[in-house]
C-alpha positions as CSV (number, residue, x, y, z in Angstrom):
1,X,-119.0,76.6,-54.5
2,X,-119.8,72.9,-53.9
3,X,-115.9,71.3,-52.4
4,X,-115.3,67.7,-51.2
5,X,-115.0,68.7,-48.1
6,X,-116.4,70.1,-44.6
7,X,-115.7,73.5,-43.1
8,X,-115.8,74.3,-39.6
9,X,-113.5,76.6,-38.6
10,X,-112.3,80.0,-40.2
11,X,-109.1,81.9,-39.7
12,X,-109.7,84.9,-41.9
13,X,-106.9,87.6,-43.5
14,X,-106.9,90.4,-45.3
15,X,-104.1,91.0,-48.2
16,X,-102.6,94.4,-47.6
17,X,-101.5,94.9,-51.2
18,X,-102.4,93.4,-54.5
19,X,-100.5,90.4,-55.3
20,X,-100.3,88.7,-58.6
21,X,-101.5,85.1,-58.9
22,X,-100.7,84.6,-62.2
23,X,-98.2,81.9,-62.0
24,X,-99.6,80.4,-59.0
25,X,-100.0,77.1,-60.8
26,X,-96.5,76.6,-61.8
27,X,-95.1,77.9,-58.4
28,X,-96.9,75.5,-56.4
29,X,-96.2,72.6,-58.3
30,X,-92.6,73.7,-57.6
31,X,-93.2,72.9,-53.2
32,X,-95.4,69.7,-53.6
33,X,-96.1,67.7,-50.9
34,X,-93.9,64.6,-50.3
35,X,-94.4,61.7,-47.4
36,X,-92.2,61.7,-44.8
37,X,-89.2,59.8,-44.9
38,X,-87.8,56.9,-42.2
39,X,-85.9,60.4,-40.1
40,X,-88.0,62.7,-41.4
41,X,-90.3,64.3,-38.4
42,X,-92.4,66.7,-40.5
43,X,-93.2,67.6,-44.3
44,X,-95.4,69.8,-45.4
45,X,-96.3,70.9,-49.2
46,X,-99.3,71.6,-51.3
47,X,-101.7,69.0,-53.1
48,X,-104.6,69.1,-55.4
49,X,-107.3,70.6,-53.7
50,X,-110.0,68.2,-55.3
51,X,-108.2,65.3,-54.7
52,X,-105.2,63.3,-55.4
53,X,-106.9,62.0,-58.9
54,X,-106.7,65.8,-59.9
55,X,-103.1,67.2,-61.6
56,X,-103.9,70.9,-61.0
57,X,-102.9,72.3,-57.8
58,X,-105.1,75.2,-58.2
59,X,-109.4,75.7,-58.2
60,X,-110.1,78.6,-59.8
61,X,-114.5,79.3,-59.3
62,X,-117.0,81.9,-58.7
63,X,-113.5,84.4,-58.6
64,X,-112.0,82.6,-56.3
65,X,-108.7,80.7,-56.0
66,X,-108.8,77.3,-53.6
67,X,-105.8,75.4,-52.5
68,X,-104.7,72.7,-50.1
69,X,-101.8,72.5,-48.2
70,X,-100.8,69.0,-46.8
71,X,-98.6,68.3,-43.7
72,X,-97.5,64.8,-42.3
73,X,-96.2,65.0,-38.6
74,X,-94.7,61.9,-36.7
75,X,-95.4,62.1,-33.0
76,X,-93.8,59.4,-30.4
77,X,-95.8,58.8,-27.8
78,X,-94.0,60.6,-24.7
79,X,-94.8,57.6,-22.3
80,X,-92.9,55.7,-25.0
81,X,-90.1,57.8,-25.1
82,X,-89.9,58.4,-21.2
83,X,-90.3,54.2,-21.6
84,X,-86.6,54.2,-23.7
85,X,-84.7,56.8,-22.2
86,X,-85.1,55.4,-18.2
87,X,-84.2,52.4,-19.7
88,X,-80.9,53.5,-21.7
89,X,-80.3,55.9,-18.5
90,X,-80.6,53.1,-16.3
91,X,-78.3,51.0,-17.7
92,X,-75.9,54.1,-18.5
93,X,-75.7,54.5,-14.8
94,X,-75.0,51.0,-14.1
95,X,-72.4,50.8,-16.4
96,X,-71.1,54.0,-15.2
97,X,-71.5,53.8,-11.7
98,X,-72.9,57.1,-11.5
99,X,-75.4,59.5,-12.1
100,X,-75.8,60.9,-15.9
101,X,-75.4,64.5,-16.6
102,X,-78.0,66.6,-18.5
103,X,-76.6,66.6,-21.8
104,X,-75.6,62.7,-21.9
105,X,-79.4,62.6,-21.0
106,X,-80.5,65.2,-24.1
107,X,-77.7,62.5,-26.2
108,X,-79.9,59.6,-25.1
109,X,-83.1,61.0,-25.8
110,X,-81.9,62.2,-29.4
111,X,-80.8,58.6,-30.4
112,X,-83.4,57.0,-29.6
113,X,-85.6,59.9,-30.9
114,X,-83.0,58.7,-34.0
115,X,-84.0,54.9,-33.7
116,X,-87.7,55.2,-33.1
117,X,-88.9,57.7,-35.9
118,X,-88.6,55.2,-38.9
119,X,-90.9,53.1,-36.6
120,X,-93.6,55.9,-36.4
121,X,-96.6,55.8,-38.2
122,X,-97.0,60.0,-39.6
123,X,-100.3,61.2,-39.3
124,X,-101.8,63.8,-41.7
125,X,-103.2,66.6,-42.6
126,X,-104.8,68.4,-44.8
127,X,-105.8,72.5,-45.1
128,X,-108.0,74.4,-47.3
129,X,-107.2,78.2,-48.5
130,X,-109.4,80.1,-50.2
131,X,-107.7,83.5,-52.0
132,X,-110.6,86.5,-52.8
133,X,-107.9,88.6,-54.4
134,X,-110.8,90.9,-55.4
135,X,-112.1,91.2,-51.4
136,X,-108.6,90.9,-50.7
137,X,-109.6,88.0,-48.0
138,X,-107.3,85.0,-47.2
139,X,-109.7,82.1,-45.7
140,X,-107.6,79.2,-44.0
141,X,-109.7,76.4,-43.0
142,X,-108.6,76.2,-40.0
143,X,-108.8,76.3,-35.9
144,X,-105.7,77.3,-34.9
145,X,-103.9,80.2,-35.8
146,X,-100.6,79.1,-35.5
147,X,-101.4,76.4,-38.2
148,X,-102.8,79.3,-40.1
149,X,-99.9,80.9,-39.7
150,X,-97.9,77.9,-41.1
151,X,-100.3,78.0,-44.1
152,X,-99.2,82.1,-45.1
153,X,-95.6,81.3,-44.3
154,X,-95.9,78.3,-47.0
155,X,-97.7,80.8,-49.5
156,X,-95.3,83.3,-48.9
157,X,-92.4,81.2,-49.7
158,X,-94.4,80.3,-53.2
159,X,-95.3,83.4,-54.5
160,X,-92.5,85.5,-53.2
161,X,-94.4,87.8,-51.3
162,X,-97.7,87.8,-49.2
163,X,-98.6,91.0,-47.4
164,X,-101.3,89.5,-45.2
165,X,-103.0,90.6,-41.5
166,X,-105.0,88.7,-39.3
167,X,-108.7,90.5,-39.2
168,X,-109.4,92.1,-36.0
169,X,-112.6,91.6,-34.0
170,X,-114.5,94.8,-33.2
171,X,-114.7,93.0,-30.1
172,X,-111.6,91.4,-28.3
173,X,-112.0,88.0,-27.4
174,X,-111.2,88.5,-23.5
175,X,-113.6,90.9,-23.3
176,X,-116.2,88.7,-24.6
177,X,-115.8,86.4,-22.4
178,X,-115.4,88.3,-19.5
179,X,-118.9,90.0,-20.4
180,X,-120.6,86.8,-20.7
181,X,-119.2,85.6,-17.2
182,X,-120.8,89.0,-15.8
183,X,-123.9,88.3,-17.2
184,X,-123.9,84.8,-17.4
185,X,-125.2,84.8,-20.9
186,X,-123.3,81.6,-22.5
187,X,-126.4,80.7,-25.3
188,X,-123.2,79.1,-27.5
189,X,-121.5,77.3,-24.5
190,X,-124.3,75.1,-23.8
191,X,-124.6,72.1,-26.2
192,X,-127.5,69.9,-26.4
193,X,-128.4,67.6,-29.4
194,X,-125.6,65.3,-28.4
195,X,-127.6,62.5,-27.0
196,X,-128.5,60.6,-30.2
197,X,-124.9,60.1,-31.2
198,X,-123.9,58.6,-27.7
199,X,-124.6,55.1,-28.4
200,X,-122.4,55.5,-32.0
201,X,-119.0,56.3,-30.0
202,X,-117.0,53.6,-28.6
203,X,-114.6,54.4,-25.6
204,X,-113.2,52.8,-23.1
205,X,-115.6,54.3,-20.3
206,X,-119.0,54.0,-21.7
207,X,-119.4,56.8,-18.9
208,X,-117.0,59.3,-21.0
209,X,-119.2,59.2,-24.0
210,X,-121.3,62.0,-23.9
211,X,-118.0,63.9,-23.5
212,X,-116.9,62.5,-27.0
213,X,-121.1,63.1,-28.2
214,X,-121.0,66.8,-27.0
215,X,-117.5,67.4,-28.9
216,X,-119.2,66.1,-32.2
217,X,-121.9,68.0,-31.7
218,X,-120.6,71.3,-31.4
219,X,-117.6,70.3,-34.2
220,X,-114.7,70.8,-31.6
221,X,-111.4,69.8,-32.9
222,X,-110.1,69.1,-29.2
223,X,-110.7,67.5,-26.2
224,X,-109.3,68.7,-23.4
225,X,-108.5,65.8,-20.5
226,X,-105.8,64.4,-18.0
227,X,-107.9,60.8,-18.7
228,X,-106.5,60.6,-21.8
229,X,-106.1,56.6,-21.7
230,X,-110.0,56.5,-21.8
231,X,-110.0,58.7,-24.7
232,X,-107.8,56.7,-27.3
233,X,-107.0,58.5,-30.4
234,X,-108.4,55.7,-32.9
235,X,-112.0,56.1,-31.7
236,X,-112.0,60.3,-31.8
237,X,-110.5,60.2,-35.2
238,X,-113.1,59.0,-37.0
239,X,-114.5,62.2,-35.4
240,X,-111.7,64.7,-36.6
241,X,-111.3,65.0,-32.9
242,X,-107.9,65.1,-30.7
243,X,-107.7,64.3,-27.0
244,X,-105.2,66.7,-25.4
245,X,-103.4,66.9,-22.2
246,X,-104.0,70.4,-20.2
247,X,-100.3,70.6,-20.7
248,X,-100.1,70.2,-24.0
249,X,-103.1,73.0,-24.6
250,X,-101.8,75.6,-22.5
251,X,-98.2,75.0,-24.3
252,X,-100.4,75.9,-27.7
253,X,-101.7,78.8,-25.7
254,X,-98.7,80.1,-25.4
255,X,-97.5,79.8,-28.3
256,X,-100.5,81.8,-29.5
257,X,-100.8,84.7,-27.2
258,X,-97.7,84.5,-24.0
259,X,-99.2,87.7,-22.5
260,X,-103.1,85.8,-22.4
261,X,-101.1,83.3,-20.6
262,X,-99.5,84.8,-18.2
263,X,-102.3,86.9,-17.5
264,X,-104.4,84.1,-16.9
265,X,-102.4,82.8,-14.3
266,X,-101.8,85.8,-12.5
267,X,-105.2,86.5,-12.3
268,X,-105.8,82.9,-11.3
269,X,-103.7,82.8,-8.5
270,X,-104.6,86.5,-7.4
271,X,-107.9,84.6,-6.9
272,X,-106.7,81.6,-4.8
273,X,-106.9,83.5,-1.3
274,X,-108.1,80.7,1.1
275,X,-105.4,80.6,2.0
276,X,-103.2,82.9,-0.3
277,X,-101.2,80.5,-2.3
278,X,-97.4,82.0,-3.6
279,X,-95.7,81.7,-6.7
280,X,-93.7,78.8,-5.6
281,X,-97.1,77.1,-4.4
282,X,-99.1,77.9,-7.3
283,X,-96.5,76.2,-9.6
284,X,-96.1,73.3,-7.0
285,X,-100.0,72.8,-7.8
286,X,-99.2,72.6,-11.2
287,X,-96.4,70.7,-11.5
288,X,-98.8,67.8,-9.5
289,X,-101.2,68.4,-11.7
290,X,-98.6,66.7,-14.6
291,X,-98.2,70.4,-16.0
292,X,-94.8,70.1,-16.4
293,X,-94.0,72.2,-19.7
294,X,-96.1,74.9,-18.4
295,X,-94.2,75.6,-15.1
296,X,-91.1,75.4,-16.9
297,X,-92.6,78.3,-19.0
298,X,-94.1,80.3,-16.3
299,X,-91.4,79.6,-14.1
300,X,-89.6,82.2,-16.4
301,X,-92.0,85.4,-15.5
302,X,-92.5,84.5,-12.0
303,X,-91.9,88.3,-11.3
304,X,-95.0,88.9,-13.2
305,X,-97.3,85.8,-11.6
């Protein structure tokens, strides 16, 4: 089936039970998309799948039902916010002639959460599903499965009802990867092909390129970095490519799979035996690495770290 649009990344269901897509049409058309207002943060809704010159919210071909689910989001910038808030606390305290307490802080930060959103630019998104009612296969086009997630949540609350599992690998992912650090047989891990698209990326660090080439190469969605100033978002989105602070990565991790997490890191610091590091140490580390949300997270199983 020929689609405007590129695929790169999978995350595959299977329907449980029949489910009847008769009136699809009409009950999609009933949670459209609409842009984000000045306070709104988020909106999400569904939009033609060929395009916004098309009327039908539905692509019915080869037995098989496409649609597109569209989400705006509106981000501030943390060093922006962090930028507002000292300077409210500041003079707060000043004025005060004392410190604030936590939830005059939490106030501060919502109002000017308040006074900056109809300032922020949204940026948006779009997601392809494909529905093989016949195969009974769900097909998000997708990366992330908590996006995924959002996208069977959104049908669900369409069509009343959507008895859907993620498929299962015959072979866990951790144990994939474990075997290929035994063996040290990583064929996929090793990208090369990149060179000829260094000289079309513009960064800040000509010497960070090749990071940026690599990424294109192997059609990563993210970028992983604590250097995110030489990694501005207006040259990688060109790309379809997000740089991401560790923190901000592992946060998504957990949010995904909290046990993984956690078992990571006890693992991890198991490891670190020159000296032996403790809990308190090992989150220390962390928190100097700017990890911030993460110890906060860990912080509540240190009985299992």
């Amino acid at each position: 089936m020929l689609t405007p649009f590129n695929v790169s990344n999978i995350v595959l269901y299977r329907l449980t039970n029949d489910i009847d897509l008769t009136n699809l049409e009409e009950l999609a058309k009933k949670r459209v998309f609409t842009p984000c207002g000045p306070h709104d943060v988020s909106k999400t809704g569904w939009v033609p799948p060929m395009g916004d010159e098309f009327e039908a919210f539905t692509h019915h071909a080869n037995g098989l039902v496409l649609l597109s689910y569209k989400t705006e989001k509106k981000n501030i910038p943390a060093s922006t916010l962090k930028e507002y808030v000292d300077e409210k606390m500041h003079d707060q305290e000043q004025k005060l002639n004392r410190k604030l307490k936590k939830t005059e802080i939490a106030t501060i930060k919502d109002n000017i959460k308040h006074e900056l959103l109809p300032k922020t630019l949204p940026k948006a998104t779009r997601t392809f599903i494909w529905l093989d009612v016949k195969a009974k296969l769900v097909m998000v086009n997708s990366s992330s499965p908590r996006a995924a997630e959002n996208v069977t949540a959104l049908l669900r609350g369409t069509i009343g009802s959507f008895p859907c599992v993620p498929v299962q690998l015959n072979t866990p992912v951790n144990v994939s990867l474990t075997n290929w650090v035994k063996t040290g047989d990583l064929p996929d891990a090793l990208v090369t092909g990149f060179e000829p698209l260094i000289d079309s990326i513009d960064l800040p660090d000509v010497d960070d390129r090749h990071v940026a080439a690599a990424a294109v190469r192997s059609n990563a969605e993210i970028i992983v970095t604590l250097n995110l100033r030489d990694f501005p978002a207006p040259a990688l989105n060109a790309f379809g490519i997000e740089a991401l602070h560790p923190d901000d990565f592992v946060m998504d991790l957990f949010d995904l799979n909290r046990a993984l997490v956690l078992s990571a890191a006890t693992t991890q610091r198991s490891s670190l035996r020159k000296p032996p590091v403790s809990v308190d140490e090992y989150l220390e580390a962390l928190l100097r690495q700017g990890m911030a949300q993460t110890v906060k997270e860990l912080s509540k199983y240190r009985i299992l770290i």
